[in-house]
C-alpha positions as CSV (number, residue, x, y, z in Angstrom):
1,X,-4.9,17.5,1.5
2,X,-2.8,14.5,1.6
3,X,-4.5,11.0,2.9
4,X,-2.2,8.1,3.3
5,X,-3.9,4.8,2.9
6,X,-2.4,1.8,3.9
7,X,-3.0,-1.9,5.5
8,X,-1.8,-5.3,5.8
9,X,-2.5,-7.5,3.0
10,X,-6.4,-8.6,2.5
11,X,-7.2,-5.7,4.5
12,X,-9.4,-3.8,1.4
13,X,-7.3,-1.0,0.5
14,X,-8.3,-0.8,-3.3
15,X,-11.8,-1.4,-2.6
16,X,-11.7,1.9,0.3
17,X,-10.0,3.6,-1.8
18,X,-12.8,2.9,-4.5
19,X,-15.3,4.0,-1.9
20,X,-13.3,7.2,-1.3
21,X,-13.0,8.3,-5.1
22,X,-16.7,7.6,-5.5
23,X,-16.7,10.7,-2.9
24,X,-14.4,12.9,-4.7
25,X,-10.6,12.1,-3.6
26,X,-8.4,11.7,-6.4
27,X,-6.3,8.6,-5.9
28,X,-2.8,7.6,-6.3
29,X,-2.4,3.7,-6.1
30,X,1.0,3.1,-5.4
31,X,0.8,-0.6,-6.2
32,X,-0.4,0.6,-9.9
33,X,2.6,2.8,-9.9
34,X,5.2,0.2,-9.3
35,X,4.1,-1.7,-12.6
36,X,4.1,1.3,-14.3
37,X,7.7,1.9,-13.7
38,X,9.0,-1.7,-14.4
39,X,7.2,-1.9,-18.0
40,X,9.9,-2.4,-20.5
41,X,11.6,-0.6,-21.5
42,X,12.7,0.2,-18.1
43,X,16.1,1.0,-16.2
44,X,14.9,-0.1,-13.2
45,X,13.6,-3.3,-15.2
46,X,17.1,-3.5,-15.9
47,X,18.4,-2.9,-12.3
48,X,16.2,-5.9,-10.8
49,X,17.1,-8.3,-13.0
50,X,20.6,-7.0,-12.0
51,X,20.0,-7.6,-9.0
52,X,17.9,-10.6,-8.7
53,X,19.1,-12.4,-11.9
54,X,17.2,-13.0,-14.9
55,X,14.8,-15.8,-13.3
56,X,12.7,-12.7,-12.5
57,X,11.9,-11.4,-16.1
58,X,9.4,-13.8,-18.0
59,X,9.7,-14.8,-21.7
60,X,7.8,-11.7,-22.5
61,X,10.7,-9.6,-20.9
62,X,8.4,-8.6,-18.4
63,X,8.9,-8.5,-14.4
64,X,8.1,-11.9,-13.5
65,X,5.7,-10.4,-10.1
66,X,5.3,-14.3,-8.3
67,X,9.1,-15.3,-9.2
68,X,10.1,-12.1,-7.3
69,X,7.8,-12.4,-4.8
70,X,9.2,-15.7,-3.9
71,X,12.7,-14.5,-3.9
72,X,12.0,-11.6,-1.7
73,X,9.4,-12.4,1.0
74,X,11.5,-15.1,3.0
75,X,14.2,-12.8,2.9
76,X,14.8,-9.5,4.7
77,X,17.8,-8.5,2.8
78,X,16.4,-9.1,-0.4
79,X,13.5,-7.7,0.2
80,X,15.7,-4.2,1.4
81,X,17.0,-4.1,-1.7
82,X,14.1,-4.7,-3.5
83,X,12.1,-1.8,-1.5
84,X,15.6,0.4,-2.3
85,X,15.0,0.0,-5.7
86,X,11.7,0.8,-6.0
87,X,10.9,3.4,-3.7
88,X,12.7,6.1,-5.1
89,X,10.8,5.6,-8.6
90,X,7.3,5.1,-7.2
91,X,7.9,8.3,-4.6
92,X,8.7,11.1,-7.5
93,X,5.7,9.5,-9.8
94,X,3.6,9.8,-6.6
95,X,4.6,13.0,-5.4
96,X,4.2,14.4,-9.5
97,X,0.7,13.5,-9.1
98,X,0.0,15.4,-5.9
99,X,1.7,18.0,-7.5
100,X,-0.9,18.0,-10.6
101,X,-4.2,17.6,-8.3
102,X,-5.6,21.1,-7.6
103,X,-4.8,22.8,-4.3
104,X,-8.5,22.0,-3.1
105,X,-8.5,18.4,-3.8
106,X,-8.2,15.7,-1.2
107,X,-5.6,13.1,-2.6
108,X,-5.7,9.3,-1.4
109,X,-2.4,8.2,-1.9
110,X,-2.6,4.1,-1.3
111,X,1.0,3.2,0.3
112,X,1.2,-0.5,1.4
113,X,4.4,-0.2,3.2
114,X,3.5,3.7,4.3
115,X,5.0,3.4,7.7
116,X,8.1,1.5,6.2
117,X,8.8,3.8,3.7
118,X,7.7,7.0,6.3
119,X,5.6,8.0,3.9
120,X,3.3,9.0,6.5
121,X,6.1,12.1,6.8
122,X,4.3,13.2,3.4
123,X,0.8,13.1,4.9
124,X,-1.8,15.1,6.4
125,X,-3.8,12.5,7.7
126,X,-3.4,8.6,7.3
127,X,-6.1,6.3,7.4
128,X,-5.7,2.5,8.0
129,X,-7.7,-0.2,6.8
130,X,-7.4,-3.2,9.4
131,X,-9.4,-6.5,9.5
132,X,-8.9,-10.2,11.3
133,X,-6.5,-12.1,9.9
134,X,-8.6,-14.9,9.2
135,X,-10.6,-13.4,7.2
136,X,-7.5,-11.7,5.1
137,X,-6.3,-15.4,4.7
138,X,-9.3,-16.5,3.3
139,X,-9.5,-12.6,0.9
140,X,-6.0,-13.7,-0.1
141,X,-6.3,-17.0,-1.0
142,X,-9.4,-16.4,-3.4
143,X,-8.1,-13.3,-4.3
144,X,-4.4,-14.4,-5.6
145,X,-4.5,-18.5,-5.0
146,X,-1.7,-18.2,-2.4
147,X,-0.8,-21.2,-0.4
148,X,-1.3,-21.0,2.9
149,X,2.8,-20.7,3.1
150,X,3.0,-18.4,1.1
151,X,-0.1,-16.0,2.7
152,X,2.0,-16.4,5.9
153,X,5.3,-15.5,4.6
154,X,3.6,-12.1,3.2
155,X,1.8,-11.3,6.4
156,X,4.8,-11.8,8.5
157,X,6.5,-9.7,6.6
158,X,4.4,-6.7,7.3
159,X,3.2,-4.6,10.3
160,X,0.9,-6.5,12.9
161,X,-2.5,-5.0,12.9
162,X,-2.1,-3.6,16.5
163,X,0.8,-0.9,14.9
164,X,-2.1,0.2,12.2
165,X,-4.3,1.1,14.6
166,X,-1.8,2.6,17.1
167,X,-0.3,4.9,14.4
168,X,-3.2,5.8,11.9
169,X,-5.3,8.9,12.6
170,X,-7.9,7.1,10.9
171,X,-9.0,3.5,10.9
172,X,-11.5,1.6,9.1
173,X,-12.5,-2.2,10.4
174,X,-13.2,-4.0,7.3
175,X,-14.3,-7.5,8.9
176,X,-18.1,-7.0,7.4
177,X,-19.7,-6.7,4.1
178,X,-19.8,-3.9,1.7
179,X,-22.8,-1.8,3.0
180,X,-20.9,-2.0,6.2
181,X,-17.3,-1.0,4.9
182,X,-19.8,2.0,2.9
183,X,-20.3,3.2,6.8
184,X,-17.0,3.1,7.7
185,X,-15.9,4.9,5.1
186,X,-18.2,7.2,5.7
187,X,-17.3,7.7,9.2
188,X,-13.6,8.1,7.7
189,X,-14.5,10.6,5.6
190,X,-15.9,13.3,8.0
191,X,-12.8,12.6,10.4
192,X,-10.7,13.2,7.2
193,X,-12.4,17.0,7.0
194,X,-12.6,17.2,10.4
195,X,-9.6,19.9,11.0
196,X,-8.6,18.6,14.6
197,X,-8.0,14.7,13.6
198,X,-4.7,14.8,12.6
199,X,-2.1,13.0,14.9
200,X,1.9,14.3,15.0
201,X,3.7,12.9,12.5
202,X,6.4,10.9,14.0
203,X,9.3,9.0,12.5
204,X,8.4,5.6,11.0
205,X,9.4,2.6,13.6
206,X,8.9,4.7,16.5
207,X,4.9,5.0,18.0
């Protein structure tokens, strides 16, 4: 079985999906994946500093992640071609991992941008992880030391919490602390098995 997990920002993917492999799932982190396939030497390395210019390699000749970032999130175009880019790349590493899991194995692939990408085309169930955004703010800010301009310029530019809920067969509230979380994922769990809990798969951009 194939479990999409995905969420805003802040919203405790990697620490759900933590929960979820302590249960068994194997898990694909997509955000793992798309470091993997920029480490030099690396055509698509190559192709975003093409693309970009060479402000976004650093002196090590590595993808500069914050110089990017800072090209890309105040600007929809860039930030097309950027997700043009790298999709392709990150989709046949993820779907070479599903491949290798064995047939009985519940696989937690975590897709940020799931419904962006229609991944969720891929997927047998998908499971969001939503939470205020206050309290992704605050996750954010001690998590990566964003400014607060920079935190909204990220959160704008994905999905409002509302389109999580609407579209995910799943979803986990992650506004508590981690014995709580441990009961939602619990609860997520047995709708995962539960045969009846998966919702159409419908285009991405249309609910």
């Amino acid at each position: 079985m194939i479990v999409g997990l995905t969420g805003g920002m802040g919203s405790g993917k990697t620490t759900v999906a933590a929960l979820f492999a302590q249960k068994g799932a194997i898990v694909i982190d997509t955000d793992v994946i798309a470091r993997e396939v920029v480490a030099p030497p690396s055509a698509l390395l190559d192709a975003l500093k093409s693309e970009f210019g060479p402000g976004v390699v650093g002196a090590d000749g590595r993808l500069d992640r914050a110089a990017l970032a800072r090209l890309i999130f105040n600007d929809d175009d860039k930030r097309a071609k950027l997700n043009a880019l790298m999709h392709p790349a990150i989709l046949k590493r993820v779907l070479s991992g599903i491949g290798a899991a064995p047939s009985s194995a519940i696989v937690i692939v975590v897709v940020p941008l799931l419904f962006e990408s229609r991944f969720e085309l891929n997927c047998d169930r998908v499971v969001a992880v939503v939470a205020s955004p206050e309290l992704r703010r605050q996750r954010i800010a001690e998590r990566d030391g964003f400014t607060p301009t920079e935190i909204e310029a990220r959160m704008r530019a994905q999905l409002p919490e509302s389109e999580y809920e609407q579209r995910a067969d799943v979803v986990i509230r992650n506004d508590g602390n981690l014995t709580a979380l441990g009961r939602e994922v619990d609860k997520a769990w047995a709708k995962i098995n539960d045969p009846a809990g998966r919702k159409p798969r419908r285009a991405a951009g249309k609910p």
